[in-house]
C-alpha angles and dihedrals in degrees: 000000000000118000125213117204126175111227118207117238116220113195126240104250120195128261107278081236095061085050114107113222121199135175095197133016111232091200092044088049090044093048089041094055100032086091096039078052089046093048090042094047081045091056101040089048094052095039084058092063093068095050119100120226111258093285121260116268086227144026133178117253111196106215124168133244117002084236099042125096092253095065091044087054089050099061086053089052087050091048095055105043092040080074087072099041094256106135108204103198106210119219121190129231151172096254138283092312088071091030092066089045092060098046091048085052107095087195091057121092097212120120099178149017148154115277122181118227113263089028087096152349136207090256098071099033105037100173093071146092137186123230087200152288100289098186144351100255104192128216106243114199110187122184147167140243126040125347115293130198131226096290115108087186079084090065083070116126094010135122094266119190113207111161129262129302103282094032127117091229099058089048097054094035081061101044084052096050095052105053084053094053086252112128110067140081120334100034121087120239125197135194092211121118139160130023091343083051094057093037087057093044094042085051097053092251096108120039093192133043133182118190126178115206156068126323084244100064113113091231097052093042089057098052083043100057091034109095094201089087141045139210123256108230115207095218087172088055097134093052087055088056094054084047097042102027096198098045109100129200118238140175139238111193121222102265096018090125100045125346096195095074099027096251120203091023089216139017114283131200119217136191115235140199115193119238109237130200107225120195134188124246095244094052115122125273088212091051098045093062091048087057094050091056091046086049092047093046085044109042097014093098133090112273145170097282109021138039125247116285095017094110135085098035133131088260095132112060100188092107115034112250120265119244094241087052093048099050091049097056095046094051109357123243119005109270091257107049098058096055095035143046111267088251101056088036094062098031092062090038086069101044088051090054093057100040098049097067088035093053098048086049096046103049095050088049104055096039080054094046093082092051093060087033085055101037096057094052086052087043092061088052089047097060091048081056097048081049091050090048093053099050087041092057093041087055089046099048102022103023107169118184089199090060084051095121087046085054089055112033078058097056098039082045089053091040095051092045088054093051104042096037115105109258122172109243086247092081103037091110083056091050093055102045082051092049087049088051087057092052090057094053089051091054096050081052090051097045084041091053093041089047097058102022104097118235111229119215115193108230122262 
């Protein structure tokens, strides 16, 4: 009688010296970080859109008349920011009327520039935004000849002097003499301001001036302190304001001017426009709050018409108000900039701006990178276990004794994979349970073969 026993294979393993022990995988970390790299690279390259470029060392600022307040504004606005390196380059013009122009012109290279309240609304320049109304700046109508009420019909027929073509004044004067019936023939219109305005009134050779400005303006000093000429008080103020809306009536107190000698001899109510500052849409951030901190050192005393502290303020809405300006009002100069030069300010503002959502994508990430690291090399063992289940099932449902040697070259081939294969020392604990696991399946193959392979005994 002829005996058949299974002997178990045991795979050849390789010598321990021909192992290779890790304790990391350099392809497994790479692989691992290359997505927390990818969603880093993703971030820093999204959180770089919204940073401005380093803001410009100069920008054009569109005024008025060499002679006018808003050029004399204007060279307060370049002292000041000339302290932090910022040159502001100072262009002339006839008045807002121009100014708007310019700032609507994409060829231009001006960013900024005075516009007085009525010249222009967002509607029809969409592309800009206000930092603000920085001062009344009252509509002054001197004349000659006897005391006149509050009726501009009577300038009819007289030598008017609005401005010149461009300018705010002109623009206004004429919205004023229309509404009174004024403007046309045969009254005189003349494109004079200014100083060459009051010289020629002064002279006899206008009988009528209108001059848009601050009390400080040497023109309309001159015509203040003359008495040759009066002041015209608008006594029906509050029916232009409902006419004009952003018209305001202000008052000029009896003495205001020089006490002395008792100028104006009586209180006089003006009409006044605000100044506003108007920016373009592509001016500086950076810049934009250096220039409303230059507004509120400038503007932000006590003056003939306003309070300290009134200006400047977002009193006039024809141009939505810019972010910078709204978040001054709302809470002053940014944090940075009033511990810190402009330079270093901005300079850290933008590098902020870059590193905080860095830094809440990157924490989250690397904590997360062991985790994958840690998840592929599982993976691997899972799938040698995926392989182990499904040999296990096929023995347990299709077992076949004559497939016996393709039983056992699968599991030494998954065995010595497990065992060869580079593992980091980390998982060795996972390599031998699998390999235990192997060894069970083994066995359940050695008792299934016992049990349906026939024993042959020789005849005695």
């Amino acid at each position: 009688m002829v005996e058949y026993r299974f002997f178990r294979y045991v795979p050849r393993m390789k010598p321990f010296s021909r192992l290779r022990v890790t304790k990391i995988s350099l392809r497994d970390a790479v692989a691992a970080g290359l997505p927390v790299i990818t969603l880093v690279l993703l971030t820093f390259w999204i959180a770089y859109q919204f940073v401005k470029p380093a803001p410009p060392d100069s920008f054009v600022l569109t005024t008025g008349s060499e002679e006018g307040g808003y050029h004399a504004f204007g060279k307060r606005y370049q002292e000041i920011l000339a302290r932090n390196g910022i040159k502001v380059e100072l262009q002339p013009s006839a008045g807002s009327v121009e100014n708007l122009a310019r700032l609507a012109d994409e060829d231009s290279e001006v960013e900024a520039g005075f516009v007085q309240a009525g010249t222009g609304t967002a509607a029809d320049y969409p592309d800009l935004t206000t930092l603000g109304s920085v001062y009344f700046e009252p509509i002054w109508i001197f004349y000659r000849g006897a005391l006149m009420e509050d009726r501009l019909r009577q300038l009819r027929g007289k030598r008017i002097a609005v401005g010149p073509l461009g300018g705010g004044t002109r623009r206004l004067a004429t919205q004023l003499l229309l509404v009174n019936n004024a403007f046309s023939p045969p009254t005189k219109i003349s494109d004079l301001g200014g100083d060459k305005a009051a010289q020629a009134l002064l002279a006899g050779k206008l009988d009528v001036v209108f001059l848009i400005g601050p009390a400080e303006s040497p023109a309309i000093t001159t015509l203040l302190n003359d008495k040759r000429v009066k002041l015209l008080s608008f006594d029906r103020a509050p029916a232009y304001t409902k006419t004009f809306p952003f018209l305001s009536a202000v008052k000029l107190p009896q003495g205001a001017i020089n006490l002395m000698r008792d100028i104006p001899p009586r209180d006089i109510t003006l009409l006044a426009p605000t100044a506003n500052i108007v920016v373009t849409e592509d001016f500086h951030p950076a810049l934009a709050d250096l220039m409303m901190q230059a507004l509120a050192e400038t503007h932000g005393g006590a003056g003939v018409f306003q309070k300290a502290g009134e200006f400047p303020t977002n009193r006039d809405h024809e141009f939505p108000l810019s972010k910078e300006a709204q978040r001054y009002y709302a809470s002053g100069p940014p944090f940075l900039q009033r511990y810190m030069p402009f330079w270093a300010a901005t300079l850290i503002d933008r590098i902020i701006v870059l590193l905080v959502p860095l830094l809440v994508v990157l924490i989250p990430a690397v904590r997360l990178t062991p985790t994958l690291y840690s998840w592929r090399i599982r993976s691997r063992i899972y799938r040698w276990y995926g392989e182990l289940k499904l040999l296990e099932l096929e023995l347990a449902q299709h077992f076949d004794a004559h497939r016996m040697q393709d039983y056992i070259k699968r599991l030494n081939d998954l065995e010595a994979r497990a065992h060869t294969r580079p593992i980091p020392i980390a998982f060795t604990a996972d390599v031998y349970t699998l390999r235990q696991h192997i060894g069970m399946v083994r066995d359940s193959l050695h008792a299934q073969t016992t049990a349906t392979v026939p024993v042959a005994t020789p005849d005695t």
